[in-house]
C-alpha positions in Angstrom: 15.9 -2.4 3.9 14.4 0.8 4.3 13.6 0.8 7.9 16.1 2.1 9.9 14.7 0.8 13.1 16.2 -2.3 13.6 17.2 -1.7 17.7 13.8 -2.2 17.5 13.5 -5.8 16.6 16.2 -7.5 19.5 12.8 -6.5 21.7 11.2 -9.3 20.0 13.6 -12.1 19.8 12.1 -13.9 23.1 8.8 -14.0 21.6 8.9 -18.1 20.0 5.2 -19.1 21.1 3.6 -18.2 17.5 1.5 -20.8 16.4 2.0 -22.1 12.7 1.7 -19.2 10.0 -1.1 -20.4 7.6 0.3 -17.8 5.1 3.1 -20.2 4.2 1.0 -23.1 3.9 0.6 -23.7 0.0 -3.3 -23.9 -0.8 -4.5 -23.1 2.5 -4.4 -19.6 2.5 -7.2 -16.9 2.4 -6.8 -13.4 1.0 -8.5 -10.5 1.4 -7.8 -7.3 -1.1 -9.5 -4.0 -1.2 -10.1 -2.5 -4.5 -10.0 -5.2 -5.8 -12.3 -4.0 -9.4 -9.6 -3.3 -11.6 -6.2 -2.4 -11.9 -3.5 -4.2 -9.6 -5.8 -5.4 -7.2 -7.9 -7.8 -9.5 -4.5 -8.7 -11.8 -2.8 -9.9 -8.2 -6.6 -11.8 -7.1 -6.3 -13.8 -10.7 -2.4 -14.3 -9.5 -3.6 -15.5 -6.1 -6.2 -18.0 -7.9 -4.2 -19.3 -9.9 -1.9 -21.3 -7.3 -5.4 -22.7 -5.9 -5.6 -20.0 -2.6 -8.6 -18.7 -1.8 -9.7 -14.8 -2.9 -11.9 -12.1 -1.3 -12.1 -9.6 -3.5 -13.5 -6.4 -2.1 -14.6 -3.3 -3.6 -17.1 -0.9 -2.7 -19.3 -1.8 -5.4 -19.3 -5.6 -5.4 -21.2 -5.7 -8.8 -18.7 -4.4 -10.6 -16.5 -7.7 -10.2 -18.3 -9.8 -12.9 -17.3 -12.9 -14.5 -14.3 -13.9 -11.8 -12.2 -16.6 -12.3 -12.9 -19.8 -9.7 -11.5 -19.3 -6.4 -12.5 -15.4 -6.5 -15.6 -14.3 -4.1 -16.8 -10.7 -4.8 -17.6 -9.0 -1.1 -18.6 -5.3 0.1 -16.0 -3.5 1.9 -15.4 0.1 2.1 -12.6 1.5 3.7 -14.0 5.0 3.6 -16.9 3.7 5.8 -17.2 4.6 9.7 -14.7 1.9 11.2 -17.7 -0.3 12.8 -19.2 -0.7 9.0 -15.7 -2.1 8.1 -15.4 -4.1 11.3 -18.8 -5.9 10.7 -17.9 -6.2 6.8 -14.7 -8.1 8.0 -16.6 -10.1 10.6 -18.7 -11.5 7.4 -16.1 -12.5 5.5 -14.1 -14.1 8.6 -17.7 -15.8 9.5 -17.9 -17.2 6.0 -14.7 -18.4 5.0 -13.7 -19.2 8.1 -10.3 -17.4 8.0 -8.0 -14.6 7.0 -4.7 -15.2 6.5 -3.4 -12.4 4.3 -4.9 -8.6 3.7 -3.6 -6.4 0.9 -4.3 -3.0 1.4 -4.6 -1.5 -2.4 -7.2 0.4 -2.4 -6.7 4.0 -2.7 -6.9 7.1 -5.5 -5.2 10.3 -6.8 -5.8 13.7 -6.0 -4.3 16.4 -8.2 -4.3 20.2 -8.1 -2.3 22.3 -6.0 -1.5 22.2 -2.3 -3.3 25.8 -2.0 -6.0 25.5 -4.2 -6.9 21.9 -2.8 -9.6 22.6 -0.3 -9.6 21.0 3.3 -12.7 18.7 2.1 -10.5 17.1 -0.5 -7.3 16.9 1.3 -9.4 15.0 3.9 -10.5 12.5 1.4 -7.5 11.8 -0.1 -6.2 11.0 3.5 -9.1 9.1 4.6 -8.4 6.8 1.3 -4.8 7.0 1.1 -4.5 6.2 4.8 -6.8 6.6 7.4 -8.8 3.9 5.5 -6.2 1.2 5.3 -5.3 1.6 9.1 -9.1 1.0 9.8 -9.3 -2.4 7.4 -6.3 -3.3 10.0 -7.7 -2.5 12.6 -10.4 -4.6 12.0 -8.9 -7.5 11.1 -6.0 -7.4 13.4 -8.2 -9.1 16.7 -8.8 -12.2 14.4 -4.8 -12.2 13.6 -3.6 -11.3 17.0 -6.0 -14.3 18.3 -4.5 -16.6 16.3 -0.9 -15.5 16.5 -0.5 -15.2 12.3 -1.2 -13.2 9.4 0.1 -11.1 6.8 -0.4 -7.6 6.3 0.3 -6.3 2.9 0.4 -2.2 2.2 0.6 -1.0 -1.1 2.6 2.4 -1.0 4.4 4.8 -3.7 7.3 5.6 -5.6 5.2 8.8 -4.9 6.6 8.9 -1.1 10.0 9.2 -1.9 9.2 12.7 -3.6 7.2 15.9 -4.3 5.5 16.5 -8.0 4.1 19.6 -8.5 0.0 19.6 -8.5 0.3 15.8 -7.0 1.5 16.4 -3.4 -1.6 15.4 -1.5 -1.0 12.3 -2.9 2.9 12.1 -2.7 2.3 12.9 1.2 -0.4 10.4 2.0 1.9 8.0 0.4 4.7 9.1 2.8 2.5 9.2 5.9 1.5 5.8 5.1 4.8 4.3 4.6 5.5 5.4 8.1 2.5 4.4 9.7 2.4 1.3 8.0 6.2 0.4 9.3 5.4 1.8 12.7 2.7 -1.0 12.4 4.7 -3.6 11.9 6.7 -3.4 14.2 3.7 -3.3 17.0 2.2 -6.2 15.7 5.5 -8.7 15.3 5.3 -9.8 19.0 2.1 -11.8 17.8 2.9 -13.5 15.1 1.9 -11.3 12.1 4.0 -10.2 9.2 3.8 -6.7 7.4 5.6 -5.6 4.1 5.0 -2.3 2.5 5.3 -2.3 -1.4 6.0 0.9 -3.4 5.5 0.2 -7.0 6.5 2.9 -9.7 4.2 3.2 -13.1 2.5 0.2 -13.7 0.5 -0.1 -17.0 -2.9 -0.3 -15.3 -5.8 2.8 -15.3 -4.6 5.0 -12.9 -3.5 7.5 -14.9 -6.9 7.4 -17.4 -8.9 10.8 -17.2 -12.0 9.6 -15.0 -10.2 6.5 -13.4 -8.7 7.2 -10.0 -7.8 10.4 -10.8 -9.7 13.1 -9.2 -8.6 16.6 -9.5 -9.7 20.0 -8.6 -11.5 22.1 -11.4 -13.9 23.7 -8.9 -11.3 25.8 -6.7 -8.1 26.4 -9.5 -6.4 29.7 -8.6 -5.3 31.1 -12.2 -1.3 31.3 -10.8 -1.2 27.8 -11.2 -2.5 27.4 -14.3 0.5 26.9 -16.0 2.1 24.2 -13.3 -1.7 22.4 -13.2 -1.1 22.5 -17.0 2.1 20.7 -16.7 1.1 18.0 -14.3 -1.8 17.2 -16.8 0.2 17.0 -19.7 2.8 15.1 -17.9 0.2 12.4 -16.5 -1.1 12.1 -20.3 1.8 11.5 -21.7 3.1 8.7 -19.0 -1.0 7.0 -19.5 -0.1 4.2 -21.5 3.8 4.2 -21.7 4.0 3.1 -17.9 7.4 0.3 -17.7 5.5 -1.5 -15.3 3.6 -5.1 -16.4 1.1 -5.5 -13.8 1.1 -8.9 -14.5 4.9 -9.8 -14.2 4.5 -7.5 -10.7 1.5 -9.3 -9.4 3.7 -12.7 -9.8 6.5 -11.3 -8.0 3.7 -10.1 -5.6 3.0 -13.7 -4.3 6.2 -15.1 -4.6 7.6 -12.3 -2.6 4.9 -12.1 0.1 4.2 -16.5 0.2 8.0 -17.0 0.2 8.2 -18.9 -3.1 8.8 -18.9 -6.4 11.6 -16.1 -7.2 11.7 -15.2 -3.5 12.2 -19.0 -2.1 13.5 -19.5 1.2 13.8 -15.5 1.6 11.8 -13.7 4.2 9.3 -11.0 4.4 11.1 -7.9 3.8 10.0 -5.0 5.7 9.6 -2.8 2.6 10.2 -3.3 -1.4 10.3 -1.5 -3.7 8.7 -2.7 -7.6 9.7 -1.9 -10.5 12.8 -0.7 -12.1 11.8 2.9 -11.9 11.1 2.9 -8.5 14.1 1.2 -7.5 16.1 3.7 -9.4 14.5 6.5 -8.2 14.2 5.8 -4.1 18.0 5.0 -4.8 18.2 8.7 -5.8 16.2 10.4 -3.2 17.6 8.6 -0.3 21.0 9.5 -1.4 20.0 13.2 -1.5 19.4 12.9 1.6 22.1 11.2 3.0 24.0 13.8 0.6 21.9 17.1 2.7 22.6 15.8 6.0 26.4 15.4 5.1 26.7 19.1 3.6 24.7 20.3 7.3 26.5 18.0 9.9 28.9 20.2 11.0 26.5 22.9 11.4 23.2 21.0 12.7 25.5 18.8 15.5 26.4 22.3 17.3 22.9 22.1 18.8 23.6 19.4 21.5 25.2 20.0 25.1 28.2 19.8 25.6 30.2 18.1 28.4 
């Protein structure tokens, strides 16, 4: 596992009064995913269908989710909304379906450009989707969850937190900041009953990558000394559109099984991060090395800062 923090866990070991966890009972179980329109989050709601749960499929333009299979309900919900708008968007769906068992944070977009030549308006807003938008779709679903003593949290992350890309690092470094919010999470919220995994897929074949999808970039404030690295990044993104070795399919599948404990992942528990996809597997094998491989070549140097005696 990724999550170094396991001293953490023996705090919760007393903790047995948790009430039955709905999420592992087959056909009983109601999901809630933001962005949910197209893309991974609509490919893992037909997933979700399909073994007779129940889907909420949010977006925050409900009329673009048209002609949904049975057992998928369009809703509004806009993460990028003050948190009371989400909290009363939540209550609706609780008052209506009566539950929530499972939430799968998805939702979420790319900013390119530069570090410098991004201006503070759009770093903001990648943040606010990235992250400050999924922490406020928990915290308004959380009371219901902690009240009940069950539930499953679901974060969808990024190969992209593992590493820097040039004209991409806004959103390499939400990515991060949500992969360590996101665990920090979990572990507050274990006491009651309530599950969390964080998964970082690498290229999936959906429309991220397509010019005037969920890419937003930064036209209106280039500096011309980046030209040639923005030119880069573009051309790379083009050429990856398309040729992604993820099936969003095949990793919607593994999706459920994974997070309902069945399936390819039977009898195996929640794991507290995972990556999808061969490319991201390869790659967070790499980085984490490197730095295993830094601290190794500064130890001897970087331990001479403590007292001694």
């Amino acid at each position: 596992m990724g999550h170094s923090h396991s001293v953490l866990h023996s705090h919760h070991k007393h903790n047995k009064e948790k009430k039955p966890d709905q999420s592992k009972m087959t056909g009983s179980r109601v999901w809630v995913i933001t962005g949910a329109s197209s893309g991974f989050g609509l490919e893992l709601a037909k997933v979700i269908a399909s073994h007779g749960d129940r889907v909420i499929a949010t977006s925050r333009n409900p009329k673009k989710l048209t002609g949904l299979p049975e057992g998928i309900t369009a809703a509004h919900l806009d993460q990028n909304e003050p948190l009371p708008q989400i909290q009363a968007a939540m209550k609706d769906i609780i008052n209506i379906h009566g539950t929530v068992d499972i939430v799968v944070a998805n939702a979420g977009y790319v900013q390119t450009g530069t570090v410098e030549e991004s201006s503070p308006e759009e770093t903001l807003k990648q943040y606010q989707a990235n992250v400050f938008g999924p922490i406020n779709v928990y915290r308004a679903i959380l009371p219901h969850m902690r009240e009940k003593r069950s539930g499953t949290l679901v974060t969808f992350g990024s190969i992209g937190a593992w590493f820097s890309i040039n004209s991409c690092n806004l959103y390499n470094s939400s990515k991060a900041a949500i992969r360590n919010l996101s665990l920090g999470l979990a572990e507050e919220i274990k006491p009651f009953g309530i599950r969390h995994t964080l998964i970082e897929p690498g290229f999936f074949r959906t429309a991220l990558l397509k010019p005037g999808q969920n890419m937003t970039n930064t036209d209106n404030t280039r500096i011309a000394d980046y030209a040639e690295m923005n030119k880069n990044a573009k051309a790379a993104f083009d050429s990856w559109d398309g040729k992604q070795p993820g099936d969003p399919h095949k990793g919607a599948a593994i999706l459920y099984d994974v997070i309902t404990s069945t399936g390819v992942a039977e009898g195996r528990e929640l794991p507290s991060f995972m990556p999808l996809g061969s490319d991201s597997i390869a790659e967070i094998k790499k980085d984490a090395q490197a730095v295993i491989d830094s601290i190794n070549a500064w130890e001897s140097i970087a331990s001479k800062s403590d007292f001694t005696g």
